[in-house]
N, C-alpha and C positions, 0 to 999 in steps of 0.2 A: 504494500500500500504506500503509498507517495504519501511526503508530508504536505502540509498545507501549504507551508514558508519553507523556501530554500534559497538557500544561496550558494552560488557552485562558482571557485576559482575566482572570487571577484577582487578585480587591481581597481583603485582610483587611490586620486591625491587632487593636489594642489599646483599650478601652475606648470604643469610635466614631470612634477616630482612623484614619490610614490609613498601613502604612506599604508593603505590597506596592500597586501602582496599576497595576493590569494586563499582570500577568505571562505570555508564552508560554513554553513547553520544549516539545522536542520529545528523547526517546529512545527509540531501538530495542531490541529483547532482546537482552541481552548486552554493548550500548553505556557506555562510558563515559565523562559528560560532568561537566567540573568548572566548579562556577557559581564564577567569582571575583567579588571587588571588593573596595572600603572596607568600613573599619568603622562598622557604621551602615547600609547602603544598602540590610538586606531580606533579606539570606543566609540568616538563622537562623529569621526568621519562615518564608519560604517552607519549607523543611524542617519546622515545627513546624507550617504548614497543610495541606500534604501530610497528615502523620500523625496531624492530625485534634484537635492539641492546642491548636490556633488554629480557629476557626471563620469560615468567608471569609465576606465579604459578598455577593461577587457569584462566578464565573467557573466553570471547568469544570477536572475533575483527572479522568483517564480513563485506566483502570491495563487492559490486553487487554481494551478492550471496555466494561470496567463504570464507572460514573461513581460515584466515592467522594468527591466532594466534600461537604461537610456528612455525611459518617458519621461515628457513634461510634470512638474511637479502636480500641476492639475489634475491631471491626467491619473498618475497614481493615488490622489487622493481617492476620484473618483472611483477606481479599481477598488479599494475597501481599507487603504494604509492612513493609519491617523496616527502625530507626533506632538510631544508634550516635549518640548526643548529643554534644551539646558538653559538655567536663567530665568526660566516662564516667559520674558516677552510682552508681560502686560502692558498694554497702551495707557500711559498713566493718565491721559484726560477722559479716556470712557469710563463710563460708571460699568459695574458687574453687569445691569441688565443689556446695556447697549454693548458689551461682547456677548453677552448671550445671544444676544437678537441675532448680531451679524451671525453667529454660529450658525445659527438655525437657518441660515438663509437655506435653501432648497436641499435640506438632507439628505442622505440616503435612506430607503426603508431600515425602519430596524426601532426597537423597541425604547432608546435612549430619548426620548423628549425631554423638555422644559422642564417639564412639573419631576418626573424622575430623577432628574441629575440634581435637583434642587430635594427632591425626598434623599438622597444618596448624601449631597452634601447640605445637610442647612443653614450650615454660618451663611454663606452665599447668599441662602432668602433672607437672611438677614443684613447682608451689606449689599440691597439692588442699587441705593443709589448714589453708594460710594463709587468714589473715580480709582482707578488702578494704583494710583501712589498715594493714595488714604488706606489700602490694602495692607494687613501685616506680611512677613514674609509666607505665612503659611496657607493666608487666605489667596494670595495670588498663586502659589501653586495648586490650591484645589480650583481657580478661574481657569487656571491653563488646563486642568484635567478635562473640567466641564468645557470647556470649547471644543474640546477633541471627541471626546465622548457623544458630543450632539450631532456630530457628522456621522456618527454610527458606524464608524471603522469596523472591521472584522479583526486589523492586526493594526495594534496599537503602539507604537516606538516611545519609551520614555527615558528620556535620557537625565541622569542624576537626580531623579525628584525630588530626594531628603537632601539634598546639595543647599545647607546654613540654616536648615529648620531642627526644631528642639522636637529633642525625645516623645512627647507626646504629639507631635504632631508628624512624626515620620511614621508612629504606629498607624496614625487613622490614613496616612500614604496605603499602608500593606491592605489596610482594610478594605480599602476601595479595590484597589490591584485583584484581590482574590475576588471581590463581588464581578468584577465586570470579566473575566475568569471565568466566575463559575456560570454567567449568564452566556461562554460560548465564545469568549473575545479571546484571540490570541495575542501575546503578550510580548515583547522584547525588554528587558528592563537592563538598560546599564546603569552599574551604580557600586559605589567605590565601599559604601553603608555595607558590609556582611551582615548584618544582623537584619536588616531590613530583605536582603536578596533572601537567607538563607528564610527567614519563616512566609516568603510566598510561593517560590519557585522552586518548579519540582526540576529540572535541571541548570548545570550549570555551565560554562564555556569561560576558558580564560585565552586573552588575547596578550600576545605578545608583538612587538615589532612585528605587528599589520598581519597578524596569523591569530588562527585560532588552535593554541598547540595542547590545551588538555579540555574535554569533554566528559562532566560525570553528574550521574544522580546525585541534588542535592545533598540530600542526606549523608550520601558516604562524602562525598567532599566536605560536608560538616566535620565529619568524626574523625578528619584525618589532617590531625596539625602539619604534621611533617610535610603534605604536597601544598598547604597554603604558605608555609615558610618559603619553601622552594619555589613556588609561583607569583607569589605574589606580595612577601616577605613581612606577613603578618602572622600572630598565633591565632 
């Protein structure tokens, strides 16, 4: 059986240079895998090729079937790929509802509306008519989730979420991560957080200089300090 999301042999970079060198993934529908590593080694890029804001050189991105490698960014969204950046990106003079709204502009079918992403997150119905830099940092990460979420993506790219938010507020990141999960969304999640990767995602991938060189169930790459030293030089 094919997986839903693959990525086969894919090179891109920056200005001719190279900084992915032949990346594979493989995820299922509904799967959640988190790409770890250093800083530097290709995390951001792969996510930014995916979604079409990098243009590969070479390799294959194949989302149920269709090959959206070198599509316009439109393009791909349309295909079913939806990205919660690094940074969030809040436009600091809209208020929460007026990026809602834009969100919503002509979705995809799929069961994420208004009224649900706002039952999923409520601070949110709580801050409609704050502007994006009256936001705390945590509240604007769950603005960037709900814009994504409203397009009704199938396969969701999130790149560092918990990236300067507090302990309680990187748990209620996992909580969401597993609900939109367990509702049938597949998942990419880079993020540098272990504790946050290891209790949503049931595999895990570590990237090195532009490779993806160890592949394993969660859980055993939990239980096993020695290849996290070795990979990625934490206990």
């Amino acid at each position: 059986m094919k997986p839903f999301f693959s990525v086969r042999e894919l090179r891109s970079g920056y200005a001719g240079g190279v900084v992915l060198d032949g990346v594979d993934l493989d995820l299922d529908a509904g799967g959640i895998v988190a790409v770890l590593g250093r800083n530097g080694v290709g995390k951001t890029t792969l996510i930014s090729t995916v979604m079409g804001f990098v243009r590969p050189y070479e390799g294959s991105v194949v989302l149920d079937g269709r090959e959206i490698a070198r599509a316009r960014v439109d393009v791909i969204a349309r295909a079913g790929v939806g990205v919660v950046p690094q940074g969030r990106r809040v436009f600091a003079p809209l208020t929460v509802a007026e990026h809602l709204a834009i969100a919503s502009g002509r979705p995809a079918p799929g069961p994420w509306t208004r009224a649900r992403v706002l039952d999923l997150l409520p601070r949110l119905g709580e801050r409609l008519g704050h502007r994006g830099n009256e936001l705390s940092g945590g509240e604007q990460q769950m603005l960037a989730i709900a814009r994504a979420l409203l397009r009704n993506p199938r396969l969701l790219l999130l790149d560092e979420p918990s990236d300067g938010l507090a302990p309680a507020i990187v748990s209620q990141v996992g909580e969401v991560i597993q609900e939109v999960a367990a509702q049938g969304m597949s998942v990419v999640l880079v993020e540098q957080n272990l504790g946050l990767a290891f209790s949503v995602a049931k595999n895990i991938a570590v990237m090195q200089k532009g490779r993806i060189v160890h592949q394993a169930a969660c859980a055993e790459f939990a239980s096993r300090p020695e290849d996290r030293r070795r990979l990625l030089g934490v206990d």
